[in-house]
C-alpha positions as CSV (number, residue, x, y, z in Angstrom):
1,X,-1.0,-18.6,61.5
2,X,-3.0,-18.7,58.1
3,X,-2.0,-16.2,55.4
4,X,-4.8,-14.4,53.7
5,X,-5.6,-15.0,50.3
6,X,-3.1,-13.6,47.7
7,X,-4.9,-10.9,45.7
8,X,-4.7,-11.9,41.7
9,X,-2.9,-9.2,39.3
10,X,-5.4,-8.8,36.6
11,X,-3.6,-6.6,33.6
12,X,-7.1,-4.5,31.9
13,X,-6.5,-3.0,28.5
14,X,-6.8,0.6,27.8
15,X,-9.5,0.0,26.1
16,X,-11.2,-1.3,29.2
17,X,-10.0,2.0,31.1
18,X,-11.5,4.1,28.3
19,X,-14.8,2.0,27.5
20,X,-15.0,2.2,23.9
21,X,-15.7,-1.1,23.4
22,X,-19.5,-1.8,22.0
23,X,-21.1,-5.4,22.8
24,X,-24.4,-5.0,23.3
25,X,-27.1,-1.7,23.5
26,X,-28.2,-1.8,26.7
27,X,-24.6,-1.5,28.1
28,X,-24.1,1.8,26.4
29,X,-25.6,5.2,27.7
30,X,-24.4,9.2,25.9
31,X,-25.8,12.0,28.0
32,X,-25.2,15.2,26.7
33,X,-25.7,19.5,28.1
34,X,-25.0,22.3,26.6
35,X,-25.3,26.3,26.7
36,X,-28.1,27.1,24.4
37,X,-26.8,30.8,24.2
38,X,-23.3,30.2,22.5
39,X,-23.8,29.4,19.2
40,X,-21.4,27.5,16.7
41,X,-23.0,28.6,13.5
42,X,-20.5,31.4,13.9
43,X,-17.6,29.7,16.0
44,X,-15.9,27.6,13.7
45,X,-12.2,27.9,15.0
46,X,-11.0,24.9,17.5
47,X,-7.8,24.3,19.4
48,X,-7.4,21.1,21.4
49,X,-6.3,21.2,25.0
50,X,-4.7,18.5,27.2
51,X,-6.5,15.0,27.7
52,X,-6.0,12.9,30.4
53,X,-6.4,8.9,30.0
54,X,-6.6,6.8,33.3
55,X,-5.0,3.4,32.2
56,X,-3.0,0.5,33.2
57,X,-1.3,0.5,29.7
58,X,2.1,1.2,28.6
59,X,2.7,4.8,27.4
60,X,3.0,3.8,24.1
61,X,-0.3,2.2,23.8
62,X,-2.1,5.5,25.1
63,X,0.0,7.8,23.0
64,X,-1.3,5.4,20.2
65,X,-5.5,5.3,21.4
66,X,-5.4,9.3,22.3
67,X,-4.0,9.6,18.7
68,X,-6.7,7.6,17.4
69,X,-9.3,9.8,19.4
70,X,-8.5,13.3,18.2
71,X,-8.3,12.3,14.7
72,X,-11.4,10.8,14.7
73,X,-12.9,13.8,15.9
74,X,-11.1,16.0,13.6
75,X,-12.6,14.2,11.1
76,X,-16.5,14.5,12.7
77,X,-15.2,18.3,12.7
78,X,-14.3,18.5,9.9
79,X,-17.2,16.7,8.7
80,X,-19.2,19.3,10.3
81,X,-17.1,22.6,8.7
82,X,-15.0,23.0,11.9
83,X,-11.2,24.0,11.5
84,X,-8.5,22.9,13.9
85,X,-6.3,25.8,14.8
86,X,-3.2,27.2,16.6
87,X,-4.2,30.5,17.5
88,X,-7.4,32.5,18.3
89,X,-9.9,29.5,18.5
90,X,-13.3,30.2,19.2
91,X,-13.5,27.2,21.5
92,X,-11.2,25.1,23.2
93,X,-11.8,21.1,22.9
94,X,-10.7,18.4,25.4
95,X,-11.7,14.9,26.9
96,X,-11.3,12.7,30.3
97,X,-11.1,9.1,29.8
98,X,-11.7,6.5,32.6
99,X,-13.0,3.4,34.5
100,X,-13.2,0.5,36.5
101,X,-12.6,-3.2,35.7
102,X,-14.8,-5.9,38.1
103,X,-14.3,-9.6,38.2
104,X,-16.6,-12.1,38.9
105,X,-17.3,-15.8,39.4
106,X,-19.9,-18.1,38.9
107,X,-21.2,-21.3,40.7
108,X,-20.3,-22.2,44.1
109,X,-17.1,-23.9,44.4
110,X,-15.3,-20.5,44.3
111,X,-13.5,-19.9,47.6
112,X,-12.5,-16.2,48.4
113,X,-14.4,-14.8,45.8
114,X,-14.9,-11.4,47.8
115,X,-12.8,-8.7,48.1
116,X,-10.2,-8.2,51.2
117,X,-10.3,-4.9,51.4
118,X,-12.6,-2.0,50.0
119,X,-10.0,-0.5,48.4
120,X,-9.3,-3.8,46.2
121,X,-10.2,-3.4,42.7
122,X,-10.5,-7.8,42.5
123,X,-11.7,-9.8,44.7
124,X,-9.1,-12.8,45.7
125,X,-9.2,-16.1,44.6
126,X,-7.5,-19.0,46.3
127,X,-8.2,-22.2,45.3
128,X,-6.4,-25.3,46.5
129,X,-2.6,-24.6,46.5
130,X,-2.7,-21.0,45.9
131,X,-4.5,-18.1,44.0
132,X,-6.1,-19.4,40.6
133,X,-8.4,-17.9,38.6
134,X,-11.4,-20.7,37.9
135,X,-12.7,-20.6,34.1
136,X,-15.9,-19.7,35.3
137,X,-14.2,-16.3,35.5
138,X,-15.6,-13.1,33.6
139,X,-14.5,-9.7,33.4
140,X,-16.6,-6.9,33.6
141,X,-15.5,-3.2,33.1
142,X,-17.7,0.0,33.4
143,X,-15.6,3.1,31.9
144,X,-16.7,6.4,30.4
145,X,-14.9,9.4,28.2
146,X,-16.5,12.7,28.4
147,X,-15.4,15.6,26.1
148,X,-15.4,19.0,27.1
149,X,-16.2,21.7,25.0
150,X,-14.9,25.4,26.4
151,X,-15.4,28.9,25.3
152,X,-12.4,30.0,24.2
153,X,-12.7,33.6,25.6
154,X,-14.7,33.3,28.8
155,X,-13.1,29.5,29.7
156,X,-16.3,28.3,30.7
157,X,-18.3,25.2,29.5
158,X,-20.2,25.3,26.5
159,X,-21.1,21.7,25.6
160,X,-19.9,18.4,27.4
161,X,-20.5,14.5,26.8
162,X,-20.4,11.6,28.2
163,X,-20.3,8.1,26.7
164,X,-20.4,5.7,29.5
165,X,-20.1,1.6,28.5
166,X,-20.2,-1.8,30.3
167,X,-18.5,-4.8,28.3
168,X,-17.0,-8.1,28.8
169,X,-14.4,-8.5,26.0
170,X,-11.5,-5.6,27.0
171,X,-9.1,-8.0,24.4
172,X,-11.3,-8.0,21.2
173,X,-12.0,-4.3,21.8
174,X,-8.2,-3.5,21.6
175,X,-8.1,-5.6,18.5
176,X,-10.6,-3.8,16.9
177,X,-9.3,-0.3,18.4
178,X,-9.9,1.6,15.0
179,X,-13.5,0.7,14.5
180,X,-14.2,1.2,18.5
181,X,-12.8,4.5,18.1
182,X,-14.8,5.5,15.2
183,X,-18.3,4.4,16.9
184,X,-17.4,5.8,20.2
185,X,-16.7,9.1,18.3
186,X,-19.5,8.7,16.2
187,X,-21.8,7.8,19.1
188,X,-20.4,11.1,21.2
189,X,-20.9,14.2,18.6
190,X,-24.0,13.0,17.0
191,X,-26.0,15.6,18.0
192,X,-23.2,18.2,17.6
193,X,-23.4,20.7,17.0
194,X,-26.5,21.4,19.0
195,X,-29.4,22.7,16.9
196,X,-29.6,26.5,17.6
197,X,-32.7,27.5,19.5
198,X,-35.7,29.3,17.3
């Protein structure tokens, strides 16, 4: 009786799992709602809340990247004359970070190149004596992070968005954490605070 094809372990950086990476502009995509009747012209007090990071990566690595996250926006914040606080914020600040990694194959000669279940994340590959992974090989991951903005007092949402990002290159992306970080930031509070409403 034939085995079925071993499934290949593929380890994706956090970076792939939060998609902050930023290869090309057509890839990327920030949507963005909000309550136009709470107004932050007035609100100036934050407090963070808990974030939650769907990885593969060691806990150090995403103590280290959700580090990297909320001081970048404490800087935009502050930037923006918003103070972080311990008690009585006016809002309440949070975000969710996750994805999906994909591989593909090109040209014909690859043999299993489907998945074996729909529940597999990778498709299988086995080629001659045993799984392989051919060089024509790519990795794709789609991810997004969405932050949360909450009123403090009646918990419910007051401004929300979401950076969403296709790349190719999860290894130069954690190489370059610091500067992904910043953009993805960057990128995410642009148009925050919204522009109160004449």
């Amino acid at each position: 009786m034939r085995k079925p094809p071993a499934l290949v372990a593929v380890s994706v950086p956090l970076f792939a799992w939060v998609a902050i990476a930023v290869l090309s502009a057509s890839a990327q995509k920030v949507s963005t709602t909000f309550d136009d009747k709470f107004s932050f012209s007035d609100r100036k007090r934050y407090e963070w809340r808990e974030n939650r990071l769907m990885t593969r990566q060691n806990p150090d690595t995403n103590q280290e990247m959700d580090l990297k996250i909320v001081k970048a926006v404490n800087q935009a914040f502050a930037a923006k004359g918003f103070v972080e606080v311990k008690e009585k914020p006016d809002f309440l600040v949070y975000y969710d970070g996750g994805g999906m990694a994909q591989i593909g194959a090109g040209g014909p000669s690859q043999a299993g190149s489907t998945a074996v279940t729909t529940a597999d994340l990778a498709p299988a590959y086995g080629l001659g004596n045993g799984p392989a992974l051919a060089p024509t090989t790519w990795l794709k991951v789609n991810g997004q992070i969405e932050f949360h903005i909450v009123d403090a007092e009646s918990k419910k949402p007051v401004w929300e968005t979401t950076y969403t990002k296709t790349f190719r290159d999860p290894q130069k992306a954690l190489k370059n954490m610091d500067k992904e970080v910043n953009e993805l930031v960057s990128k995410s509070f642009k148009d925050f605070p919204p522009k109160p409403k004449n």
